[in-house]
N, C-alpha and C positions, 0 to 999 in steps of 0.2 A: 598572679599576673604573669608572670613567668610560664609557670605551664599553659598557660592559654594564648599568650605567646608563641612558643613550642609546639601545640597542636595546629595553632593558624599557619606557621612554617611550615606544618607537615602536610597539612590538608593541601597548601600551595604547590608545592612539591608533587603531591599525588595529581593534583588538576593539570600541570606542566606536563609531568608525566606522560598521561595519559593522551592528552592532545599532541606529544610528540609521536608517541607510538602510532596512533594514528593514523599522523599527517605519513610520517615514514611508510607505513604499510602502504596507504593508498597510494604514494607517488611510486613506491615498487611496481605495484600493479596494472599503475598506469602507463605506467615507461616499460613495464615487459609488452602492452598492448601496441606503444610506438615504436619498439624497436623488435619486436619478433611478432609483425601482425598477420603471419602465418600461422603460428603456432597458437596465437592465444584470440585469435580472430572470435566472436562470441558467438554462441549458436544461436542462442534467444531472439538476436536483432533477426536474423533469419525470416520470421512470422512477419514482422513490420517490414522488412525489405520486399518482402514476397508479396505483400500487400500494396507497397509503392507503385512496384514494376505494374503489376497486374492493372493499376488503376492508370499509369502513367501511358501503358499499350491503349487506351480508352475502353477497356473492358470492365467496368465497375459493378457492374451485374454478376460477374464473374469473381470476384472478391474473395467471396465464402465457397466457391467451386473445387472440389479435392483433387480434382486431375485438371485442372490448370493450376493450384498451386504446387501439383506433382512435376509439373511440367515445367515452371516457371524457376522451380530449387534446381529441376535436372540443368538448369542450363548455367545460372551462376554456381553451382556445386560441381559444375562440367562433369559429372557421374550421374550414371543410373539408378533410380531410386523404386524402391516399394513404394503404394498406396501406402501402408503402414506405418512407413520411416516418415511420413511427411509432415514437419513439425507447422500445423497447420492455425493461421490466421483466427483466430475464434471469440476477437472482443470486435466490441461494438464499435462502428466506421468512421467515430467522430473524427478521429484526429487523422483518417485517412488522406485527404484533401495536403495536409503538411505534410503527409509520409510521399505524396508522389512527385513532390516539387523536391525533396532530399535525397529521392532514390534514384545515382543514377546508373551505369555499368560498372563503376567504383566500388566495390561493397565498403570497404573501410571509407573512403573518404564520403560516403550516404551514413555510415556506422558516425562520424563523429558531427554530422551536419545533425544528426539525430537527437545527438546528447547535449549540442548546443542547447538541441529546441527545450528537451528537459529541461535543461538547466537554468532556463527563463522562466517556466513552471515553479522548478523550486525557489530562486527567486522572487517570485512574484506570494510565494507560500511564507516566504521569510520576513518581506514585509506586513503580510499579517499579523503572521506572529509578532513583530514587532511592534504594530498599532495597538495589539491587542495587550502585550505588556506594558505599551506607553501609556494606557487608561485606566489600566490596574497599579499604574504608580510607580512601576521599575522604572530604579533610576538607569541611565543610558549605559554607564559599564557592564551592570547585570544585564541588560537585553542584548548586551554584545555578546558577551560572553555564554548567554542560554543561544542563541543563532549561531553562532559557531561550534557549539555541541551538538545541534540539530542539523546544521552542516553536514558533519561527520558522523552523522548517525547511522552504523555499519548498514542493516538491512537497506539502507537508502541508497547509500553507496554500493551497495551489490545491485541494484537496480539497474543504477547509470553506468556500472562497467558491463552487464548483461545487456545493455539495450532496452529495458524494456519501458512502458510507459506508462510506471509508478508515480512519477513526478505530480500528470494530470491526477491523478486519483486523489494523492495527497493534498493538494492544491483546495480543490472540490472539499474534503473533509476540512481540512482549518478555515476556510470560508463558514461551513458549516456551525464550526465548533465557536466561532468567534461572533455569528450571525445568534445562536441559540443562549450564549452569556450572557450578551447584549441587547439580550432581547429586540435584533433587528429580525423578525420571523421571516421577510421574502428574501435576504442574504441569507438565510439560513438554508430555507428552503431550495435558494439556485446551489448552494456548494451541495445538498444533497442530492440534486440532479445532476451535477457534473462529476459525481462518484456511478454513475450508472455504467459507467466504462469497465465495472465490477457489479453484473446486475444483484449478484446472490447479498453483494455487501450494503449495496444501495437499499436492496428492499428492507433489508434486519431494519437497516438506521431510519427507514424512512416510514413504515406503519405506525411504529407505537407514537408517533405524532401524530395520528388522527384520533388518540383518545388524549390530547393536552397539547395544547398549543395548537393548533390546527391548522392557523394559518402558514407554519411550516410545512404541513403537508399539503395542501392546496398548493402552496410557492413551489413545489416539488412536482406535481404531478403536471404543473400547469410548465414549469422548466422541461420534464421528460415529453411530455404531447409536442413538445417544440421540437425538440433534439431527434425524435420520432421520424417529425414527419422531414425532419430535413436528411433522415438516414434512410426515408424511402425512398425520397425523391432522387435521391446518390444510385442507390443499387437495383431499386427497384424490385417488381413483386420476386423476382425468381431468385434477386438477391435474400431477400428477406427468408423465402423457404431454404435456403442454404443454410444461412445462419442460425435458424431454428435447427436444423438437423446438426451439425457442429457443438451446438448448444449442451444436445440431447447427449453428444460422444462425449463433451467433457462432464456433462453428469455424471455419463454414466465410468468414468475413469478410467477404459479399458484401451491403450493404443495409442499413437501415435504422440507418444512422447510424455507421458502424461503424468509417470513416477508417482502414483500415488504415496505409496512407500516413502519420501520425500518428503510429503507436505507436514510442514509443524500446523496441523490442524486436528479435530478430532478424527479426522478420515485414517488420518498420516499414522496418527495413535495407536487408532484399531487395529489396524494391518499390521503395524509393526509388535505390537504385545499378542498380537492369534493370525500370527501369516500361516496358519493352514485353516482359518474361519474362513466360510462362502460367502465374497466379496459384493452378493447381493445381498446379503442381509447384512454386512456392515452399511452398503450403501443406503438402507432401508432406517439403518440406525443413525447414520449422520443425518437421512434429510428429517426423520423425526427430532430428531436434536433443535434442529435448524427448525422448524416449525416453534418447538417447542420453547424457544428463544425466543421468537416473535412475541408469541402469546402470553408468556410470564412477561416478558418489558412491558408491551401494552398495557397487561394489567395495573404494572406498577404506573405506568406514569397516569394511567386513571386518576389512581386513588392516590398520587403525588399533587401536594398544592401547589407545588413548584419544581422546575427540574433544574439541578445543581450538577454541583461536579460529579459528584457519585454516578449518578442518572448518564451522564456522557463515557465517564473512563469506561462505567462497565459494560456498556451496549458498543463502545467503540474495540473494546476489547474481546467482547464475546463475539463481534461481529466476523473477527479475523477466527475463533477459535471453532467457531460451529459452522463457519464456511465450510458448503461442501468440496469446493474447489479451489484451492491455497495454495501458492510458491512462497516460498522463501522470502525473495524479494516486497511481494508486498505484507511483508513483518514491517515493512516501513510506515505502514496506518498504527504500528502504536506509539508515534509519536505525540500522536494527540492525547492517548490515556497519561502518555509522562508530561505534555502538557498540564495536563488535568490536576494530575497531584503536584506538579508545581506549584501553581497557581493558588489549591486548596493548602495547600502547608505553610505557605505564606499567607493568606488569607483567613486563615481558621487556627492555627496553631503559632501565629507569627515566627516559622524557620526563616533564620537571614535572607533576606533573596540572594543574596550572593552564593550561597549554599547550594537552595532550590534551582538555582541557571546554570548547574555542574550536573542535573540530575540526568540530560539525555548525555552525556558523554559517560556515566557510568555506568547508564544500560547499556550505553553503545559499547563498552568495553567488555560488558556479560556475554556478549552477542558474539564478539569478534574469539572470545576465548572458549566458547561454544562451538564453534569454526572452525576453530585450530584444534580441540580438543573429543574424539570422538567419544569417550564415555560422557560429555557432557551435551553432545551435538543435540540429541534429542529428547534432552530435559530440562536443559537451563531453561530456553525459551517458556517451556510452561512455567516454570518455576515465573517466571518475568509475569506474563500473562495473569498469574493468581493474584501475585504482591500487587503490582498497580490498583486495582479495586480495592482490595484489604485496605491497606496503608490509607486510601483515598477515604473507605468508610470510615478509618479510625480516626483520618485529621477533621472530617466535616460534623463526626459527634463528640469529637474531642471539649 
């Protein structure tokens, strides 16, 4: 009694911990961005700033154009720029519409009107999650306490100090993830359309639905034909050709900010395990990868009578890992996989829920010591990536 005692002190201790370090780090980071917003100004918002102005001059057509948003950085950069150097606008125009009403001669004070708007996204992601643990039976301290780890879930938080506009994405996927449980297929089906704002991740998640459950994909395609035509009617045909070609640059990895070398993906991998391999036949190997993840999931959920946790962690996981095109930042889509085997651990193996509501704050601590840590910068994460599925296969045939 004593020693379990003693280990529950200690386990406390560590959870305390952890959430203090945290909180500390981020308030560092956030008080060097209000008090020296010269120095730590983010470059990232840059693309969404540049997309604001652009739309806000009433030029929307002009969106996806490389020498108006050459033009547009030369003038809040107040320097002269390369085609090249142009860290250029290249996701889909949803959230354009909010970017021009935020953006205005200010860049910081557009930068934080910015991260408001995220921040109502993730919000808005937290109450799901929270609905969704309130039906699965967590009692209300455990669903506090798993939302405030998911809070502070570093790749999340590097998002929203980045600028960038992970929050939507994520939002779209626990929609999704909470819609597919619940067997609500057209909730399901719309949070896989509002992940299209990432199309390479949208597609993985959203085909092998049309061999199981179907009406998920139908709810999806009939969400994107919407989202479509409301992103022609915005930029219109020349916009549209722009953004296909944009498209094709970030395929194809080469310029204009693009760090392949960077990405925790299998792109990221290659390059960095054979940086003297011809970056065309890596690229020729990620997108068969990427294909080939399609077509194995498909298969599986064929021949699955049902899709459970397994069936989510690992397509929500492989989704981020055979992306041909992956930052950092949205490492914040495997919040759902640790979803995933929370839910399955408690479910399938009854782990305390109070346990399983500490698990994104211990991935979140992998992540953040991955960060700080350069022999680990580009291995934990896979390391993360593998275990999620494993662990999840082994609590649902436990």
């Amino acid at each position: 009694m004593v020693k379990r005692a003693s280990a529950s002190s200690i386990f406390l201790f560590i959870i305390i911990a952890g959430l203090g370090l945290e909180v500390a780090w981020y308030g560092l980071l956030w008080s060097r961005m209000l008090t020296h917003p010269a120095e730590s100004r983010p470059a990232d918002f840059s693309i969404f700033y540049t997309a604001g102005r652009i739309a806000g001059s009433g030029h929307y057509g002009l969106i996806y154009d490389i020498q108006t948003q050459r033009q547009t950085q030369q003038v809040f950069l107040n320097a002269t720029i390369q085609t090249s150097q142009v860290l250029p606008f290249n996701h889909p125009p949803l959230l354009v519409p909010i970017l021009q009403l935020i953006s205005t001669k200010d860049y910081m004070a557009s930068y934080w009107r910015w991260v408001l708007i995220m921040l109502c996204f993730v919000a808005a992601t937290m109450a799901v999650v929270n609905r969704l643990l309130g039906v699965m039976n967590w009692n209300t301290s455990s669903r506090l306490l798993f939302i405030i780890s998911a809070l502070l879930f570093y790749p999340l938080f590097t998002s929203l100090l980045k600028g960038q506009d992970t929050a939507f994405l994520l939002f779209g996927a626990v929609l999704w993830f909470y819609g597919v449980i619940k067997k609500k297929d057209i909730l399901a089906g719309i949070g896989l359309a509002l992940t299209v704002i990432r199309p390479q991740i949208a597609m993985l998640l959203a085909v092998p639905f049309l061999f199981n459950r179907r009406k998920v994909w139908w709810a999806f395609c009939a969400g994107v034909a919407v989202l479509c035509v409301y992103s022609f009617l915005m930029i219109g045909p020349a916009g549209v050709r722009d953004f296909i070609t944009l498209l094709r640059i970030s395929a194809s990895g080469e310029g204009f900010g693009m760090s392949q070398n960077a990405m925790l993906n299998f792109t990221g991998m290659a390059i960095r395990l054979f940086p003297q391999a011809d970056l065309d036949v890596i690229h020729l190997m990620a997108w068969g990868l990427f294909l080939a993840g399609i077509i194995g999931l498909s298969i599986w959920w064929k021949v699955s009578p049902d899709i459970d946790y397994r069936h989510i962690v690992l397509i929500s996981t492989l989704s981020v890992f055979v992306a041909p095109h992956l930052h950092y930042h949205d490492l914040a889509l495997l919040l759902i996989p640790v979803l995933g085997l929370a839910l399955a651990g408690v479910t399938k193996v009854h782990i305390q829920i109070w346990k399983a509501a500490v698990l994104p704050l211990f991935v979140s601590i992998l992540f953040l010591i991955a960060d700080w840590w350069d022999p680990l910068r580009y291995t934990l994460p896979y390391f993360i990536m593998g275990a999620l599925p494993a662990l999840t296969w082994l609590y649902e045939t436990h």
